[in-house]
N, C-alpha and C positions, 0 to 999 in steps of 0.2 A: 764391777765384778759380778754382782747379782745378774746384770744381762746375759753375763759371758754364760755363767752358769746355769743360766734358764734356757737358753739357746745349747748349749751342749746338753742339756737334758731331751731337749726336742730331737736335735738331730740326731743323737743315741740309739730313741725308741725308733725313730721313722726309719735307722737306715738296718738296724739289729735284729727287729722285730720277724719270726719268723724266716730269718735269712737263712738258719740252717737248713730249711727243706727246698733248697736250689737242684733245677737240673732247666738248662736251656733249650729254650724250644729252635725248632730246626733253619727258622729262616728270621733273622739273620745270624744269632749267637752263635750259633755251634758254626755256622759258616766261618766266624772271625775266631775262633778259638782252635780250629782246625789249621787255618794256616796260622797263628801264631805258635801254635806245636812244629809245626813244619818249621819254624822260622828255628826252632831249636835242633829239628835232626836235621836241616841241613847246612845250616851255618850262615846262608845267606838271609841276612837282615835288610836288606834294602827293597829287596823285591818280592811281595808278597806271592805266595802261590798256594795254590792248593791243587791235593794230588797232581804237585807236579809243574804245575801251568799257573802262567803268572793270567789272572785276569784282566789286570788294569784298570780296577774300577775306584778302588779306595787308598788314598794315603796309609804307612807304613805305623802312624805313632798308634792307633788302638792295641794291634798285633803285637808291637813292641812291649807293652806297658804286658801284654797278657802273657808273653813268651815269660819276661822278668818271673813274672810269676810264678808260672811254671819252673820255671828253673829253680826259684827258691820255697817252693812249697807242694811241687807236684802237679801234673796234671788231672782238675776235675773242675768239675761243673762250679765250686764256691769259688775257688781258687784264678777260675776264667774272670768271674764277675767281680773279683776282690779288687783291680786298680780302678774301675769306674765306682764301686761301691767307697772307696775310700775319696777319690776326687769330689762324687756326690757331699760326701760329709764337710770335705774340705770347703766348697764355694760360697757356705752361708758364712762363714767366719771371714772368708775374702771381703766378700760383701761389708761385715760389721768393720772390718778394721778399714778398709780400702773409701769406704764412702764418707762424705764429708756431712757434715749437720750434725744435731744433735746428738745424745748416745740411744735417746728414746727412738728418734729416726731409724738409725742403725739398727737394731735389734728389731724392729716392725718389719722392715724389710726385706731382713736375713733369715727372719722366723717364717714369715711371707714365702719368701726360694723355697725354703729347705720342705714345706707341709702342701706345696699345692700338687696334685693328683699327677700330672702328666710329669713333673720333675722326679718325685719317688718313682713310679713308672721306672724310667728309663734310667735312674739311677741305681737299679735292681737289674738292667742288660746288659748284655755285652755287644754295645751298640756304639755308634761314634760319635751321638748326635752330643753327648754331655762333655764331651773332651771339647768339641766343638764353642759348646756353650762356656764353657771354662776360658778360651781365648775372645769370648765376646763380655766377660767379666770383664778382662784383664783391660780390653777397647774401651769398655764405658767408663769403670772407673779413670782411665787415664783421659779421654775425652773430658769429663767431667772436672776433673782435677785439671789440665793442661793450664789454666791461667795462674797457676801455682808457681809454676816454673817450666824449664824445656825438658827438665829432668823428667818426667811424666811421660816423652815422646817413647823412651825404651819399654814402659811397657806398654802401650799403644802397639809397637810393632810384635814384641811377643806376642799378645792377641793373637793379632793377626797371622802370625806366622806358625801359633799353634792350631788356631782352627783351619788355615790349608793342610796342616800335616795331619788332618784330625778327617777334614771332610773334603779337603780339596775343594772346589770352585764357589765353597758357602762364603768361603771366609771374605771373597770379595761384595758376596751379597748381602754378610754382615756389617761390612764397611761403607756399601753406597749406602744401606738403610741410615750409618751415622754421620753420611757426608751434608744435609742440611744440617743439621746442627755444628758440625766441622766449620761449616761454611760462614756461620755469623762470629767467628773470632774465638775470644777467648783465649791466645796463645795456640792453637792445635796448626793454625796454618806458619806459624813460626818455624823460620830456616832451622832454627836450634833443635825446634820440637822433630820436625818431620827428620834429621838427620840421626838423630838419637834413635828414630824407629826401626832404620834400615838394618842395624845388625839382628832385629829380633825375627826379622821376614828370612834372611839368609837361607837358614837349615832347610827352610821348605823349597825355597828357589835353586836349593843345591841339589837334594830330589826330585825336582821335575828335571832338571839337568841332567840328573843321571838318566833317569827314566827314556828321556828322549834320546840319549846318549845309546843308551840299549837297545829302544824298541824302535828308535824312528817314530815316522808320519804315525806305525800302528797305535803306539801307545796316544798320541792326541786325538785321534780318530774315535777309536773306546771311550777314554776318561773324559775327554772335553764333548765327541760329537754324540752319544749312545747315553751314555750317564748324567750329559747336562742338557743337550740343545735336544735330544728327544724326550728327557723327561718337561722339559718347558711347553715343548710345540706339540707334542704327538702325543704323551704321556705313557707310562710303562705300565699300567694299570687299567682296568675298566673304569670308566667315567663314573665317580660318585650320582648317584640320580639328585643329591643335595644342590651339586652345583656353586654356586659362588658363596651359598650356604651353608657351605661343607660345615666351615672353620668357626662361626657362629654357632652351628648346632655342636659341632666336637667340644665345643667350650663347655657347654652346661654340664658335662660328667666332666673332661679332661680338668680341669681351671679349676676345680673343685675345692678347697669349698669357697674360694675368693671372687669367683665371677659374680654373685649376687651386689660386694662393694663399689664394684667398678663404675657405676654409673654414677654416683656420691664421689671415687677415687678420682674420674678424669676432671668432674668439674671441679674439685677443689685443685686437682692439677693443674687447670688452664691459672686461676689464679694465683698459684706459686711459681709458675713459668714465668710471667708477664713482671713480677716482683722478682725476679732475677735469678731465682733456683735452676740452677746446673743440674743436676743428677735430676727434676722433674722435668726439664725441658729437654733433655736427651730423653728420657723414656717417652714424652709423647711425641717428640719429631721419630723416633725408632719405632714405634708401633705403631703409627700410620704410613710410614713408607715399608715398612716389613710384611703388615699385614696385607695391602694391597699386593702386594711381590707373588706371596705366594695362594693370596685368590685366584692371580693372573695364570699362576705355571697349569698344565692339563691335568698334571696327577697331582692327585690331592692324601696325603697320609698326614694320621697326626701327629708325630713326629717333628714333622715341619713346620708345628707351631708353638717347639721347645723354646727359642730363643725368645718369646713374648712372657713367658716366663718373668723375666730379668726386669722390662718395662713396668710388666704388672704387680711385681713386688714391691718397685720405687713408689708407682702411684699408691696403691694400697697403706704403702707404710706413710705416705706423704699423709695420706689421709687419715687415719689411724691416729697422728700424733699435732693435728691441725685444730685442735684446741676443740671448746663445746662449743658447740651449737646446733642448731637444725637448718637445711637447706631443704627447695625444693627437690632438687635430686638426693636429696638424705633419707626423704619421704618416698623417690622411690625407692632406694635403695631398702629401706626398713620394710616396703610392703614385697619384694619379691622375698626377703630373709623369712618374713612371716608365711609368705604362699610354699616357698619350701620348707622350710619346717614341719609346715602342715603333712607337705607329701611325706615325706621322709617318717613324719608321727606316723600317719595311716599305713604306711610300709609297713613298718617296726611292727604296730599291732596287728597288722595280718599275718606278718613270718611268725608270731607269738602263738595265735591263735590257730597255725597251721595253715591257713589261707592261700599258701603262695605255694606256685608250682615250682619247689627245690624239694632236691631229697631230706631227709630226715638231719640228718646231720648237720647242712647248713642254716636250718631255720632258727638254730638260737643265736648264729652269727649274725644272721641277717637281721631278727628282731629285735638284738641289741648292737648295730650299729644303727639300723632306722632312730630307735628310739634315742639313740645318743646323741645324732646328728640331729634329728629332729627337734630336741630340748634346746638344744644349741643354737640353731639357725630362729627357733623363736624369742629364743633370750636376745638374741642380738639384734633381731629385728624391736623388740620392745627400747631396749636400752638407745640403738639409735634414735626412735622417736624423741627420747626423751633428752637429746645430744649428747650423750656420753660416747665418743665413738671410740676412746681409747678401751673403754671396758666391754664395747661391743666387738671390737676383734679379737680382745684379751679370750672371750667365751669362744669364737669359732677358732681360736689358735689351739686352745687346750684340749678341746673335743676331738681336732682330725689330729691330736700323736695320739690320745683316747682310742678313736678309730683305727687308726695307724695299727696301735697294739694290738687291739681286738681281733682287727683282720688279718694281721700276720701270724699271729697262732694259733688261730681256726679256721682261717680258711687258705692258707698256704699260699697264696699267691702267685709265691715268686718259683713253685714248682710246677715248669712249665709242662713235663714229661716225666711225669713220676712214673710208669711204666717201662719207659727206658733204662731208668736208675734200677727198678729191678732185674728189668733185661742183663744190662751192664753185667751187673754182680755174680751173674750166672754162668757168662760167656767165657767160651772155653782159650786159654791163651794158648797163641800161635797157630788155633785149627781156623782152618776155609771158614767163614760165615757168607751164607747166601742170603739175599734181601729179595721176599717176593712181594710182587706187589702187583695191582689191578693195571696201573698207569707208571711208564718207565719216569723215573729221575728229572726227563728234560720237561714233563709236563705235569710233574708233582714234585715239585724238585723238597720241599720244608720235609717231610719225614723223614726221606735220603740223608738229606743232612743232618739230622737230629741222630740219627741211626749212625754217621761214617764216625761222625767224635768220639763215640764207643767202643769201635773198634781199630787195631792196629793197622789192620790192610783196608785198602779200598773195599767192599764187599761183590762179588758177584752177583748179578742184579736178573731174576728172572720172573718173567709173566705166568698167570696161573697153571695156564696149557704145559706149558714148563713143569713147574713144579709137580704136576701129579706123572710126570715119567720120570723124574729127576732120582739121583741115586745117593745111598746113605750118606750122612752127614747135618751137619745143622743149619737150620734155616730161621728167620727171624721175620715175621711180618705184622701188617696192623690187624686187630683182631676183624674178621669179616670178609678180609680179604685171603689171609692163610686160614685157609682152613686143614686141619691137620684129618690125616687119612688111618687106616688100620696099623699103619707101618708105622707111627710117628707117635712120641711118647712126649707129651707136651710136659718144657721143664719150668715154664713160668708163664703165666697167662695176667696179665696185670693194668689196669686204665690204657686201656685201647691197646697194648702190643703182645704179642703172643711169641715166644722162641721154641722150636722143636726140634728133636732126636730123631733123625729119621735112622733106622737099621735097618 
C-alpha cells in the first residue's frame, strides 16, 4: 500500500504540475484536436478530416478519445490534452500491477515510466505516440506474463490492436521488436495464446477495412506509401547532421534523469536475463531490435524514441532493486552521476548569480532546478559507490517530481502559445478573421495550425502585399510579420502574435 501511494504521489505532481497554463502548439496538437472537433460537427467518426478532407495519415482512436472530450467538457486547449494526460497517469499503475517480481521491482519501474523526461513530454500532447505506447504496455506485459497461461494472449492482441488504431503501421514495428523474444517460447507461440489475440486486432483491421473500403488504392498509397515507406527511405525531414547519433545524443536531455544508470542497469540486466527473468529479457531483446529500427529509418524525431521508455524502466527498476553491491559498470555509472551533477551544480550557480543568458524571470527557475538536480545526481553518484543502489535511485526519483514541480510552475512548459490563448480571448464570434503571414500555410504550415483551433471558420490567409491594400476588418498575425499600419488599432499584442482592428 505505501508503494501504491508513493507512486500516486509522483504521478500526481508530474502530471498536475503547472497543467493549468496549457495551449497547443500548432504542429501537431492543434492539428489532432481540430479534427477531432470536426469529428463532433460532423458526425462522421471513422474518418478523420480536417477542414473538410480526409488526409489519411493517422488512425481514428487519438481524435476519438479528444472528440469524447469535447463533448463532455467543451472545447479547449486542457480539455484537448486531458485523455492522453489521463492515460499518461494511468500506465505507471498498469505497469505496477501488470508486471511480475517483486512489489519493490514494481514500484522502481512504474516510478521509472511515469519521471523520465521524454514520457512527461508527451504525456503533456496531444500526440499519438503515448496511446501508442499504452498498446506496447499491454504487448510486454502479456509477452512477459504468457507462460502464465493462454489467457494473457487477449491482451497481447489488445496491444497490438490499440497501437494500429493509435499509430497505424508502429504497431507492427512494435511487435517485430518483441518477436525474438516471442520466439524463445514461453507459452506466446501457443495455439491458445495466439488465438485469444485475434479479437483484440479486430477494431483496427475493421478500420483499415473501411478505410480501403472508402478511399481505395488512395488511401494505401498516403498511409502506407507517403507516411511509412517515405519516411523510412527518403525521410520527411532535413537530415539530423547527428546522424546515427541522433538517438544517443537525444538521450542525454530526453532519458532524463535515468540515462546516467543505464550502463550499471543493462549489465546487471544481462544477468537477470540469463537467470531467467522475463520482463528483463524482453526489455533487452526490445531495445536492441527497436533501437537499431529506428537508427535505420532517414527521419530521425524524438518521439520515436518513446517506446525505449518501457525497456528502460524494467532495466533501471531491475537494477535499482538487485541488492548491494558495487560492479564495474556501477563505477561507471556513479562517475557519469557525479560528472552531471557537477554540471547541473555549475548551472544552478550561474542562473543564481545571473551568469546565464535567460531573462530575469527564469533565472530563479533555472538556478533552483540546476542546484536540485545537481545535489541529486551527486548524492547518487556517491551512494552508488558505496552500493547502495536502491537509495541511489530513491534520491534521483524524488528530485525529478522536485523538478517536476518546480518547472511546471515557473516555467510553464506545457504553454506551448500563450499568445494565442490571448489572441483567442479577444477574437471576435462569427466575424471574418484574416491570417497574415510572411510564408503561405503549405510552407509554414505550425502557426496556421496553432491559429485554425482558435477559430470557428477556416481563416482567410493573406501575404504582406495583401494586407496593406486589404479592407476593414480583423486580421491576426505573428508579431514581425503583421505589422499594423495608421488604419489599425492593435487589440492584443502578446509572446509573438499580434491581432488588429483594421477600420
Amino acid at each position: 500500500m505505501r508503494s501504491v501511494l508513493a507512486l500516486g504521489g509522483a504521478v500526481l505532481v508530474v502530471t498536475l504540475s503547472g497543467v493549468w497554463a496549457s495551449s497547443l502548439q500548432g504542429c501537431d496538437e492543434a492539428y489532432y484536436a481540430q479534427m477531432a472537433r470536426e469529428m463532433l460537427q460532423t458526425g462522421d467518426f471513422l474518418v478523420p478530416r480536417y477542414d473538410g478532407t480526409a488526409p489519411l495519415d493517422k488512425p481514428p482512436l487519438l481524435m476519438w478519445l479528444v472528440a469524447a472530450s469535447f463533448r463532455l467538457f467543451g472545447v479547449g486547449d486542457l480539455q484537448a490534452r486531458l485523455p492522453v494526460l489521463v492515460v499518461g497517469a494511468a500506465l505507471p499503475f498498469a505497469l505496477w500491477a501488470g508486471l511480475p517480481g517483486s512489489p519493490a521491482f514494481r514500484f522502481a519501474a512504474a516510478a521509472t515510466l511515469a519521471t523520465t523526461l521524454l514520457y512527461v513530454q508527451l504525456q503533456h500532447m496531444v500526440m499519438t505516440d503515448l496511446l501508442a505506447l499504452a498498446g506496447l504496455v499491454g504487448l510486454a506485459l502479456a509477452l512477459v506474463r504468457a507462460h502464465e497461461g493462454v489467457r494473457w494472449g487477449w491482451l497481447a492482441g489488445s496491444g497490438v490492436g490499440l497501437a494500429a488504431l493509435s499509430k497505424g503501421a508502429l504497431a507492427a514495428l512494435l511487435a517485430a521488436a518483441s518477436l525474438p523474444f516471442a520466439l524463445r517460447g514461453g507459452g506466446v507461440l501457443h495455439a491458445g495464446f495466439l488465438l485469444r489475440a485475434v479479437p483484440g486486432v479486430l477494431p483496427a483491421v475493421a478500420w483499415y477495412g473501411w478505410m480501403w473500403h472508402v478511399f481505395g488504392q488512395q488511401f494505401t498509397e498516403v498511409h502506407f506509401g507517403v507516411f511509412l515507406l517515405r519516411l523510412a527511405t527518403q525521410g520527411i525531414s532535413a537530415d539530423s547532421p547527428l546522424g546515427l547519433a541522433f538517438y544517443p545524443v537525444s538521450a542525454l536531455w530526453r532519458f532524463l534523469p535515468w540515462w546516467p544508470l543505464l550502463p550499471a542497469a543493462v549489465a546487471v540486466g544481462v544477468r537477470m536475463a540469463r537467470s531467467g527473468d522475463r520482463a528483463i529479457g524482453w526489455a533487452l531483446s526490445f531495445l536492441l531490435v527497436y533501437f537499431a529500427a529506428i537508427t535505420a529509418l532517414r527521419t530521425k524525431m524524438d518521439h520515436y524514441a518513446l517506446p525505449l521508455t518501457v525497456p528502460v524502466a524494467f532495466l533501471v527498476g531491475g537494477w535499482a532493486t538487485a541488492g548491494t553491491t558495487t560492479s564495474r559498470a556501477d563505477r561507471w555509472t556513479a562517475g557519469l552521476c557525479v560528472a552531471l551533477g557537477a554540471f547541473f551544480t555549475v548551472a544552478g550557480s550561474l542562473g543564481a548569480a545571473g551568469g546565464l543568458p535567460a531573462p530575469a524571470g527564469l533565472r530563479v527557475a533555472a538556478a533552483a532546478l540546476g542546484l536540485l538536480l545537481g545535489t541529486a545526481f551527486v548524492t547518487c553518484g556517491l551512494r552508488v559507490f558505496r552500493g547502495s543502489r536502491s537509495h541511489a535511485w530513491s534520491s534521483l526519483l524524488w528530485a525529478a517530481v522536485g523538478a517536476y514541480a518546480v518547472g511546471g510552475v515557473l516555467l510553464h512548459p506545457w504553454d506551448a502559445e500563450p499568445g494565442l490563448r490571448a489572441v483567442a480571448s479577444r477574437l471576435p464570434r462569427g466575424e471574418p478573421v484574416a491570417y497574415v503571414a510572411s510564408r503561405l500555410p503549405g510552407a509554414s504550415p505550425c502557426p496556421y495550425l496553432a491559429l485554425r483551433f482558435r477559430l470557428q471558420q477556416p481563416p482567410k490567409v493573406l501575404d504582406l502585399e495583401e494586407f496593406r491594400s486589404a479592407t476593414p476588418g480583423w486580421y491576426v498575425g505573428r508579431t514581425g510579420e503583421l505589422v499594423p499600419t495608421q488604419r489599425d488599432r492593435v487589440v492584443v499584442q502578446d509572446s509573438g502574435w499580434v491581432l488588429v482592428r483594421r477600420w
